[in-house]
C-alpha positions as a Markdown table, in Angstrom:
| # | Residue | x | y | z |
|---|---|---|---|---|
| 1 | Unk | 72.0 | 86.3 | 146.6 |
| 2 | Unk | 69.8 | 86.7 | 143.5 |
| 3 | Unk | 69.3 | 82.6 | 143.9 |
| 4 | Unk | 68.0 | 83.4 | 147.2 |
| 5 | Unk | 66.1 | 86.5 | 147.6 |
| 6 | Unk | 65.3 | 87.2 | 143.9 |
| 7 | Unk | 61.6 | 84.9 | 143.7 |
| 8 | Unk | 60.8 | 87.0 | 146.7 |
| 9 | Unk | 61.7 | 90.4 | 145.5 |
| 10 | Unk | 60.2 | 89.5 | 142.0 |
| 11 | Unk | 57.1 | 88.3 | 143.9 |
| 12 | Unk | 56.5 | 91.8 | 145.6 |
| 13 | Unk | 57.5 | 93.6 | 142.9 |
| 14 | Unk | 54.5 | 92.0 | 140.8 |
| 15 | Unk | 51.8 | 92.0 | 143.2 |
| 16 | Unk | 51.9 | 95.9 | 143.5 |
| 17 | Unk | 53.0 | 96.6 | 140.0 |
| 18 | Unk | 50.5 | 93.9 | 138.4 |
| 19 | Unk | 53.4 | 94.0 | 135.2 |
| 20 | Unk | 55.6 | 91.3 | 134.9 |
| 21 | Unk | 57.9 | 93.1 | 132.7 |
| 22 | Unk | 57.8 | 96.4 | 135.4 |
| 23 | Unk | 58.8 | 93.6 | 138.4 |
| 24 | Unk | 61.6 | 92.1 | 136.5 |
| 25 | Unk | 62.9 | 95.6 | 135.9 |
| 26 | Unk | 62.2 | 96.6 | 139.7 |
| 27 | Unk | 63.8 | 92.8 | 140.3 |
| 28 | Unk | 67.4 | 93.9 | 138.6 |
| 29 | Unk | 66.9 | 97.5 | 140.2 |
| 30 | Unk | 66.5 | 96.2 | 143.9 |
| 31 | Unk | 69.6 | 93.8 | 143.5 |
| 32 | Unk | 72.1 | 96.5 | 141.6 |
| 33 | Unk | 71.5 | 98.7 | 144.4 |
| 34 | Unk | 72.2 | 95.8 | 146.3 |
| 35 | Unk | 75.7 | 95.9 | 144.2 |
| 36 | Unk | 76.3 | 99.3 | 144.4 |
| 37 | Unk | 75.7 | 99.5 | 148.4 |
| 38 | Unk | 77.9 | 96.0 | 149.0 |
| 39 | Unk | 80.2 | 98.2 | 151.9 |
| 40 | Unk | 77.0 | 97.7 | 153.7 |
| 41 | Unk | 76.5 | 94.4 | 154.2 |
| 42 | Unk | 78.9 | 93.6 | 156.9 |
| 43 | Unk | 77.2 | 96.4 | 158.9 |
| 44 | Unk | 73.5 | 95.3 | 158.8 |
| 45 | Unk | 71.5 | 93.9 | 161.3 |
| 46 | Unk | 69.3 | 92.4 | 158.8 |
| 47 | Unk | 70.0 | 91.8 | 155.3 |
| 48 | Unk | 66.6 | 90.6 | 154.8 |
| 49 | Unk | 65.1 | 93.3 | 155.6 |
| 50 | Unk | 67.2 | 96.1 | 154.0 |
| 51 | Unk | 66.6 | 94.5 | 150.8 |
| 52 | Unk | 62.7 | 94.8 | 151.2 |
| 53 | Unk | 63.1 | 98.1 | 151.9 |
| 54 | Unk | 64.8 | 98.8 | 149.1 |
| 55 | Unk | 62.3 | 96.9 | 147.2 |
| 56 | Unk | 59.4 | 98.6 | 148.3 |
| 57 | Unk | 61.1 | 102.4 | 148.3 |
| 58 | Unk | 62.0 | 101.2 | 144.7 |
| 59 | Unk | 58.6 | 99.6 | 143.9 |
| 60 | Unk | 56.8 | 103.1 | 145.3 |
| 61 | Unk | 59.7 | 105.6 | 143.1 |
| 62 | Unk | 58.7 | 103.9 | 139.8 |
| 63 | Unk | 54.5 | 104.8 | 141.0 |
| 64 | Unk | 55.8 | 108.3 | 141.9 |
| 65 | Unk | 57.2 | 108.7 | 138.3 |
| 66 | Unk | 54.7 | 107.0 | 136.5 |
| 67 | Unk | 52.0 | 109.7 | 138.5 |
| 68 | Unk | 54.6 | 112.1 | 137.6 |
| 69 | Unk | 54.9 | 111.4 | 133.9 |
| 70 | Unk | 53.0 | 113.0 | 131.5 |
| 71 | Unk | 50.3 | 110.9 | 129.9 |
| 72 | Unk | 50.8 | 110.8 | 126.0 |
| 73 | Unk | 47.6 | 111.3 | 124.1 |
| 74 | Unk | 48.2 | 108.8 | 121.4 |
| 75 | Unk | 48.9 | 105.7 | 124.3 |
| 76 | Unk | 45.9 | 104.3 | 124.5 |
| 77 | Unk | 46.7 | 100.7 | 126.1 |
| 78 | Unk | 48.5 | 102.2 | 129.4 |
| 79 | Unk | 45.9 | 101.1 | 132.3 |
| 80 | Unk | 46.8 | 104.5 | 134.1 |
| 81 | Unk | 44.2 | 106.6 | 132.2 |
| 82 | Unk | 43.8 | 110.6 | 133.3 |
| 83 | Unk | 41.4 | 109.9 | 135.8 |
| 84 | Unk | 43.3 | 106.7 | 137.2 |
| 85 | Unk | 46.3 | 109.5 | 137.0 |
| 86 | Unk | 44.4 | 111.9 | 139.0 |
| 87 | Unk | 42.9 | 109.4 | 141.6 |
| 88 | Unk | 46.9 | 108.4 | 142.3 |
| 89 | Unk | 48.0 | 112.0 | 142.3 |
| 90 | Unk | 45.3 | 112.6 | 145.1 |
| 91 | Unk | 45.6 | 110.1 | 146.8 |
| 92 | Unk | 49.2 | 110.2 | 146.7 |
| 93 | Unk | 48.9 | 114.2 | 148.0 |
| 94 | Unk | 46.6 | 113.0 | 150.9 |
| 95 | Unk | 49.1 | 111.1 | 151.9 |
| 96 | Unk | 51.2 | 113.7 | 151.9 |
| 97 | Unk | 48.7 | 116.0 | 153.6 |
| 98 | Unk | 48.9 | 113.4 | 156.7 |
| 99 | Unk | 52.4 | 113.4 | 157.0 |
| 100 | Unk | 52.4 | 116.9 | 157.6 |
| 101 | Unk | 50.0 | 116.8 | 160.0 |
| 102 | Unk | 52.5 | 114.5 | 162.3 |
| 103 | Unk | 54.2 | 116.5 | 165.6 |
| 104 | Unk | 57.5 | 117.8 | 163.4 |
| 105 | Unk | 60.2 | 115.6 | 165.2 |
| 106 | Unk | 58.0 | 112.6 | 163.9 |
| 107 | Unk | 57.4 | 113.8 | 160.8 |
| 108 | Unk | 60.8 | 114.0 | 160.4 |
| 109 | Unk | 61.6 | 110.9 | 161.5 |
| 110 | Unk | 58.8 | 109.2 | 159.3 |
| 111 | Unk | 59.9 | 111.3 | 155.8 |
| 112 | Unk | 63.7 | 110.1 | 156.9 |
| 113 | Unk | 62.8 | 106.2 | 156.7 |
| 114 | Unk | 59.9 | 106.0 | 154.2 |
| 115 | Unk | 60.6 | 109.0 | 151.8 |
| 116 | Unk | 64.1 | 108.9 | 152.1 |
| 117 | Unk | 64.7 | 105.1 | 152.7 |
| 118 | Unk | 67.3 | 106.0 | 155.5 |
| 119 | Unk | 68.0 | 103.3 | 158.3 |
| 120 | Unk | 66.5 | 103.5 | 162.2 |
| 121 | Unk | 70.4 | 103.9 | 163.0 |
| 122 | Unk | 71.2 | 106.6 | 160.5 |
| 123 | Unk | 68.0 | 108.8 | 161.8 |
| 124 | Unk | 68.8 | 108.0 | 165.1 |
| 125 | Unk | 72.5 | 108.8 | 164.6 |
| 126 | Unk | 71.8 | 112.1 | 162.9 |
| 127 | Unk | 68.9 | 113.6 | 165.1 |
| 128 | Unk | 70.7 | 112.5 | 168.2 |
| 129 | Unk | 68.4 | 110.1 | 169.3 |
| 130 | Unk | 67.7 | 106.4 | 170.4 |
| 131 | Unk | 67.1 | 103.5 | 167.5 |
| 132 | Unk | 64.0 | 102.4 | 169.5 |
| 133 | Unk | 62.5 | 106.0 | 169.5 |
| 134 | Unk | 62.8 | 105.9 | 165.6 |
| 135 | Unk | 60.8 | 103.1 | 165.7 |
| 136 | Unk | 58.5 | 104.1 | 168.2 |
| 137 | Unk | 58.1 | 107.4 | 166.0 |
| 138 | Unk | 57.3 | 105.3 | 162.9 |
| 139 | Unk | 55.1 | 102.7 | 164.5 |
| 140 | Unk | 52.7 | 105.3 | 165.9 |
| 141 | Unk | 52.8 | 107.6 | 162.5 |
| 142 | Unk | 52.0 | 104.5 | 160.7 |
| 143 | Unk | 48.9 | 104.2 | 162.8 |
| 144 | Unk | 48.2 | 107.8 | 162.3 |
| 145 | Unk | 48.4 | 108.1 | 159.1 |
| 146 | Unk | 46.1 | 104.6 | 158.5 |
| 147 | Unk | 43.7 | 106.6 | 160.5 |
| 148 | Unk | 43.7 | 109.2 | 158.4 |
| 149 | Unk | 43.8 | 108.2 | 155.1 |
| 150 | Unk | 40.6 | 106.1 | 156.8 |
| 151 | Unk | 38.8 | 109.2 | 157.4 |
| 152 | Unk | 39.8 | 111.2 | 154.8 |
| 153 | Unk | 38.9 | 108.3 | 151.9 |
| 154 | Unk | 35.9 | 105.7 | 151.8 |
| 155 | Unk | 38.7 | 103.7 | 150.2 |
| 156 | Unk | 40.4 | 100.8 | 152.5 |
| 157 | Unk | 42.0 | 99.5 | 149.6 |
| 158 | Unk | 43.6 | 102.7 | 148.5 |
| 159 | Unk | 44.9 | 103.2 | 152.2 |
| 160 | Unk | 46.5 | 99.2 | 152.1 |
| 161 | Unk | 47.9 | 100.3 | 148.7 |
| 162 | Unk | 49.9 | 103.4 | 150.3 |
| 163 | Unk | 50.9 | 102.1 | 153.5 |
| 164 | Unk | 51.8 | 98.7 | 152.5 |
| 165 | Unk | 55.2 | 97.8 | 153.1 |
| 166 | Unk | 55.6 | 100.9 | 155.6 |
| 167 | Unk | 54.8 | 99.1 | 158.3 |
């Protein structure tokens, strides 16, 4: 599995986190979760994707709690200086601010599969609704939220940067 998957998990792991020491961590992250969830695997539809969602949900945790962290005054070689810190932490809670602004059963839906990296047949399942109306919820929060960020920043790049990999 590592043989097959793990040049591709490495390689989005290092084009967001721009470390190759971070995506190598991420890397062994994303495949011992793998190991730790192996009861799923003769259940998925798609192992392919279930591991780049893992990825990515992992990839985005380890930017949550490095915009989380405290910044130590004597480190002066991180790259994520206070105003770098602040940008993310804004940007991050803009996101935020757009979610919430969803109709509730979609926001829901949307905080379900991106924030808590639950599967179109486990939301469906436990809201008591159809697989294809999870997706159809996402899908058309995704564009929502694209639109938003859009407006709300001058920043395309910043709005590729949040939503990439959610769609």
């Amino acid at each position: 599995m590592l043989r097959a998957y793990g040049e591709t998990v490495y390689s989005q792991a290092i084009a967001y986190t721009k470390s190759a020491e971070m995506a190598e961590e991420l890397t062994q992250d994303v495949f011992l979760r793998v190991w730790r969830n192996k009861e799923k695997l003769p259940d998925l539809a798609s192992f392919e994707n279930w591991l780049f969602i893992i990825a990515r949900n992992l990839i985005f945790d380890s930017f949550r709690k490095k915009i989380q962290a405290p910044v130590p005054a004597t480190v002066d070689t991180d790259p994520l200086t206070p105003a770098l810190q602040m940008e993310y932490k804004e940007s991050y809670q803009l996101l935020l601010n757009g979610i919430n602004k969803l109709p509730e059963k979609r926001q829901r839906v949307f905080r379900m599969s991106r924030l808590e990296g639950k599967t179109h047949e486990q939301i469906a399942e436990e809201l008591g609704i159809n697989k294809v109306t999870v997706a159809q919820y996402i899908v058309l929060s995704l564009n929502f939220l694209k639109t938003y960020l859009k407006e709300n920043t001058g920043n395309t790049i910043l709005v590729l940067i949040l939503l990439r990999g959610w769609s």
